[in-house]
C-alpha angles and dihedrals in degrees: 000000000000114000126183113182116196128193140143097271145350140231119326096038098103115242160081100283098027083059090052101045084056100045083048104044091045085040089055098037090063085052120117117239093008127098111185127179128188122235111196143140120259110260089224119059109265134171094206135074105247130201122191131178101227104182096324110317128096110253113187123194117215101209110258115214088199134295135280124193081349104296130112120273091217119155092165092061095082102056087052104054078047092063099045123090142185146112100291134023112202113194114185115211147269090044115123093182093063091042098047094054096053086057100048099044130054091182088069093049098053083043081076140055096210135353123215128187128195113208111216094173140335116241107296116165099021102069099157087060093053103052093075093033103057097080090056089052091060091051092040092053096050084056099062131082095221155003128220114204118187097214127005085240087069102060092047091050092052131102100215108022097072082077095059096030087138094068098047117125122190116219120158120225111252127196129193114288108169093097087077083084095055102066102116091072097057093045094108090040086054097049091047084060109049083042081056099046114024131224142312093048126195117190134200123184119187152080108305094238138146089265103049088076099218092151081072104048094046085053096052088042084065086057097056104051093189095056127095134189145207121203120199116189146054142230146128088299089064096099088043094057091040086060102048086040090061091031084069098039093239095131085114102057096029118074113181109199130195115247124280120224100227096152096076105008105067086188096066091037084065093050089049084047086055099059081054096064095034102063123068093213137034112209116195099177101178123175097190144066081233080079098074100159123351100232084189081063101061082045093051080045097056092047080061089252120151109229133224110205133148124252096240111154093269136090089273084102091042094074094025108059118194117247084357110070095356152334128278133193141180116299115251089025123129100173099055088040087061095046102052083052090061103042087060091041093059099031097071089171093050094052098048085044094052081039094051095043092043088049086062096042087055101048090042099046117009097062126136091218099050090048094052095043088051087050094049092052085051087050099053091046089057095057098051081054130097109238113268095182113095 
């Protein structure tokens, strides 16, 4: 079996479909029987094709003239996904380029037996892209075979997946665990850190972007004096953090520290790994539907970390069950937000409980290797499946 998966970009391009599209491509590629290779645009502007070896799959990079909304400026995407063929093609949404040529050319559409798309999230934020667009993605969603969800929240909070809810599959994002096992090694790493930046120790791991609501969790940090908090990212939000960081006077209990690049250097995973294990809460305080699971929260779970998230209608509440793995609270409230903080800071017993029971969650259901070998079954019954695309 012949995959091609197709996305905006690849490892190490830092997110959370950049992060699945890579689990999934080096999953399938150990897989007996089963070859895959990427197609995506280059995250920098180029003028050249490029072709790279990641760990052992095939990863082409279609040139990028610059971005819009976002999203790549790639002409040449579109000959190159022409001239690729297999078994599957896997496209992995929003990305309009990908979509678009499945539409336009029906010569991409008989290079392949069947096409699946998984849909991480509709259009949230570019609305003026999506006015004209929304026609195509009806068309574009009666084409395909079929349809991976990573939670069922996410197809009743959608705009456009309640009309193919038939050929909806759920299959939950999974991440790399086995580094669990592997604890004992980062022990003195682990101790540094809580000797650096005190207890309790709140942790938030992301791109520093409008939906990842960090304004509100700075402002409930103010609220809960013995907190501190470690902040692990970058984006355009960073000098306004800075500000309201310094407006408050926290620069003392907050620490904002640049990504780190887990997906291709093992040695900086394990330091990533080690603020895991360091902090004693994940907070994951998104504002937006753009935020549709939270992948940083299965890896805070696996550490054995409770986790603090908000119940917006995505898959964010999927992973983190309320009362079970975590606590969640309303999005935009900081005092909630606060509160829930301090329920878990002076409840030692509750924290390690939510952590215990969000350790085995992780480990039985967020795995990388659990999510490739589901998407492999769906795979194979698809192709003992006559087309239902037109």
């Amino acid at each position: 079996m012949k995959v091609v998966q197709t996305s905006k970009a690849y490892a190490a391009v830092v997110g959370g479909i950049e992060t699945t599209i890579t689990n999934l491509c080096e999953g399938l590629s150990r897989r007996q029987g089963t070859t895959v290779e990427a197609l995506v645009c280059n995250h920098v502007r180029s003028m050249g094709v490029q072709k790279e070896i990641l760990h052992g799959v095939p990863v082409h990079y279609a040139p990028s003239w610059g971005f819009v909304a976002s999203l790549p400026i790639s002409p040449q995407y579109f000959h190159m996904l022409a001239q690729m063929t297999g078994d599957i093609l896997h496209i992995h949404e929003p990305f309009p380029l990908a979509s678009l040529s499945v539409l336009l050319w029906k010569k991409i559409r008989r290079n392949f037996s069947r096409i699946v798309v998984s849909w991480h999230s509709d259009i949230i934020r570019q609305q003026w892209v999506l006015a004209p667009y929304r026609p195509l993605i009806h068309r574009f969603l009666r084409m395909v075979d079929s349809v991976v969800v990573s939670s069922p929240d996410l197809i009743e909070s959608s705009e456009f997946l309640p009309m193919c809810r038939d050929r909806c599959e759920v299959i939950p994002l999974g991440v790399k665990l086995d580094w669990v096992n592997h604890s004992e090694s980062r022990r003195p790493r682990v101790e540094e850190i809580r000797k650096t930046y005190g207890s309790p120790l709140l942790l938030f791991v992301g791109r520093l972007v409008y939906y990842k609501g960090l304004e509100y969790l700075i402002d409930a940090l103010e609220r809960v004096p013995k907190a501190k908090l470690v902040i692990i990212g970058a984006g355009p939000l960073r000098s306004v953090l800075d500000h309201q960081i310094a407006s408050k006077g926290l620069e003392q209990r907050v620490s904002i520290l640049p990504p780190i690049p887990v997906m291709l250097d093992p040695v900086q995973a394990n330091e990533l790994y080690a603020f895991y294990e360091a902090c004693d809460i994940l907070v994951l305080p998104s504002t937006e539907k753009s935020e549709t699971y939270g992948l940083v929260q299965i890896e805070a779970m696996a550490a054995g970390k409770p986790v603090i998230s908000t119940n917006l209608a995505t898959g964010v509440t999927f992973v983190n069950i309320h009362g079970v793995t975590g606590l969640t609270v309303p999005p935009r409230d900081s005092g909630e937000l606060s509160k829930a903080i301090e329920t878990l800071t002076n409840d030692a017993g509750l924290g390690q409980s939510l952590g215990s029971h969000g350790r085995d969650r992780a480990l039985r259901e967020f795995s990388s290797e659990i999510m490739v070998d589901k998407m492999a079954s769906l795979y194979e019954r698809l192709l003992k499946k006559e087309r239902v695309r037109v």
